[in-house]
C-alpha positions in Angstrom: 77.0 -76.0 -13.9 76.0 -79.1 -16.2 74.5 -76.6 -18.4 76.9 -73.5 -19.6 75.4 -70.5 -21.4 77.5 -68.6 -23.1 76.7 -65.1 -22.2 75.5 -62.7 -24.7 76.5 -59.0 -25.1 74.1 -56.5 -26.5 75.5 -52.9 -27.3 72.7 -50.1 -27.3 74.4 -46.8 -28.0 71.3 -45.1 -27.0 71.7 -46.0 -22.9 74.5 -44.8 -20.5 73.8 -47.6 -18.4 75.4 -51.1 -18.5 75.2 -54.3 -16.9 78.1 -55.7 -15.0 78.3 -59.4 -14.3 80.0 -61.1 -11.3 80.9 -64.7 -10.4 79.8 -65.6 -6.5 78.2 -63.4 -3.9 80.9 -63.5 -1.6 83.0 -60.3 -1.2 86.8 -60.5 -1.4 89.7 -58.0 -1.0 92.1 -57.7 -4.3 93.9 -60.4 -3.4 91.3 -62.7 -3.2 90.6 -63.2 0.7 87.3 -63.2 2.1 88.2 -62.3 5.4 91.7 -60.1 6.7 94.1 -62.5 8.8 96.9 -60.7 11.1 98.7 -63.8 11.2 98.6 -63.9 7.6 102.1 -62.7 5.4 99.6 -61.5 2.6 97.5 -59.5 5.0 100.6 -57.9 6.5 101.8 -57.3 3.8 99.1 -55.5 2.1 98.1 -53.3 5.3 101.8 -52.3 5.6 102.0 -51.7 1.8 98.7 -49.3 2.0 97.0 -52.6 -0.7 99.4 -52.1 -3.4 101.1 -55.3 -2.3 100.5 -59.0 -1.0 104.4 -59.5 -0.9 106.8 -57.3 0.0 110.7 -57.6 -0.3 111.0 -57.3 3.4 109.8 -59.4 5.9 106.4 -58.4 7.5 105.5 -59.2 10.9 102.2 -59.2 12.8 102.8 -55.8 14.1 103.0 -54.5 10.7 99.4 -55.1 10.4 96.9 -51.8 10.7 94.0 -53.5 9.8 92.7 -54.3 6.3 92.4 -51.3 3.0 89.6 -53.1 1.5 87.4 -53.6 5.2 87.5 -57.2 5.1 86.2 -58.7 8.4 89.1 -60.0 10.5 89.2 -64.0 11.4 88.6 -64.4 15.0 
């Protein structure tokens, strides 16, 4: 990115629509992962939590992971 543009913004009260933008094409879970880890205290933490939380006060443990809220694909 030798060459930043400043993004512009255009408001047309006229149009429901709108135009979102997004950094990167890869998809990620809230907490930023790309893919769900069992082994992971983040991940074990999250599935336990339901996603409201990548840390918990208590320890997590590999069989507190249910597989991943967002669908992330697990790492093999």
């Amino acid at each position: 990115m030798s060459a930043y543009e400043k993004p512009m913004i255009h408001v047309v009260p006229e149009q429901a629509e709108g135009i979102f933008m997004a950094s990167g094409d890869k998809t990620v879970c809230r907490f930023g992962r790309t893919e769900a880890n069992p082994g992971a205290d983040t991940c074990q933490a999250c599935s336990k939590s339901g996603g409201t939380a990548s840390k918990l006060a208590e320890s997590t443990f590999r069989s507190d992971y249910n597989g991943c809220p967002d669908n992330m694909p697990e790492k093999q």
